[in-house]
C-alpha positions in Angstrom: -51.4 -18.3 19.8 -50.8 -18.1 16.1 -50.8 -21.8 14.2 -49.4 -22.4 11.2 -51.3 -23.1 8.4 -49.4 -25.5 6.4 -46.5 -27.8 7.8 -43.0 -26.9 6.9 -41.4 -29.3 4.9 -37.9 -30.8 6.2 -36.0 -28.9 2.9 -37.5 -25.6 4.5 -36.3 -26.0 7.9 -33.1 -27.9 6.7 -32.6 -24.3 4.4 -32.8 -22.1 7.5 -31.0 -24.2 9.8 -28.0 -24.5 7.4 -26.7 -21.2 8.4 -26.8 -22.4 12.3 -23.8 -24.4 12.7 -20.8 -23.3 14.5 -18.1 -21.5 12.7 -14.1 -22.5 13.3 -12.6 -19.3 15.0 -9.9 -17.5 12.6 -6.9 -16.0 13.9 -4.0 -14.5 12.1 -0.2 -14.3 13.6 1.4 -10.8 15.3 3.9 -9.1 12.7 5.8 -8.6 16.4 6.1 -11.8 18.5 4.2 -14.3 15.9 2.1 -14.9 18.5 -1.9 -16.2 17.3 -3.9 -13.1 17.3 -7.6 -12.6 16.8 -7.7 -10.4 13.5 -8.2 -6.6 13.6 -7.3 -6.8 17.8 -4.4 -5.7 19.8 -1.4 -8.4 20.6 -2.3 -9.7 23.9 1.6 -10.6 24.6 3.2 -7.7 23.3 0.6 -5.2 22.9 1.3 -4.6 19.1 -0.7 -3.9 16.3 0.0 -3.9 12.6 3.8 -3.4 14.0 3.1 -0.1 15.7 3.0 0.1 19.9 -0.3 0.3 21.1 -0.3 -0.5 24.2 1.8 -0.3 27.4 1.9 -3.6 29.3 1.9 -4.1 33.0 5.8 -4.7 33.0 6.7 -1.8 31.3 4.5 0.5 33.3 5.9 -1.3 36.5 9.4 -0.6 35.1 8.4 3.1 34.1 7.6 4.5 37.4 10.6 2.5 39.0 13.2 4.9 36.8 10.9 7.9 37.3 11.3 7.0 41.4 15.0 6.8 40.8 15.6 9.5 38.5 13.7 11.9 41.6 15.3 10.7 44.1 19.0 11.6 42.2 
């Protein structure tokens, strides 16, 4: 295995290791439901981003087909 030849100094390891530490999650707020978003993602609640629709949700696919159903069966 490969030694080293000279001991690193504690100002060394302290300078690499400085960039280790944990960083505080940012999150911004959704222009639709000013719910706290993770920037540059889709609106988990709503399923908005940058106040255009993205995304369908569950409910509103749910509530979709139910019309369509309807709508054949007039």
């Amino acid at each position: 295995m490969a030694e080293p030849k000279k001991r690193l100094t504690s100002t060394r390891s302290g300078n690499r290791q400085s960039h280790d530490a944990l960083q505080k999650k940012s999150y911004s707020v959704c222009s639709n439901c000013k719910q706290s978003v993770v920037p540059h993602r889709i609106c988990q609640n709503c399923g908005y981003f940058k106040g255009v629709k993205i995304v369908k949700l569950k409910d509103e696919k749910i509530k979709e087909k139910k019309i369509q159903e309807q709508t054949k069966d007039e």
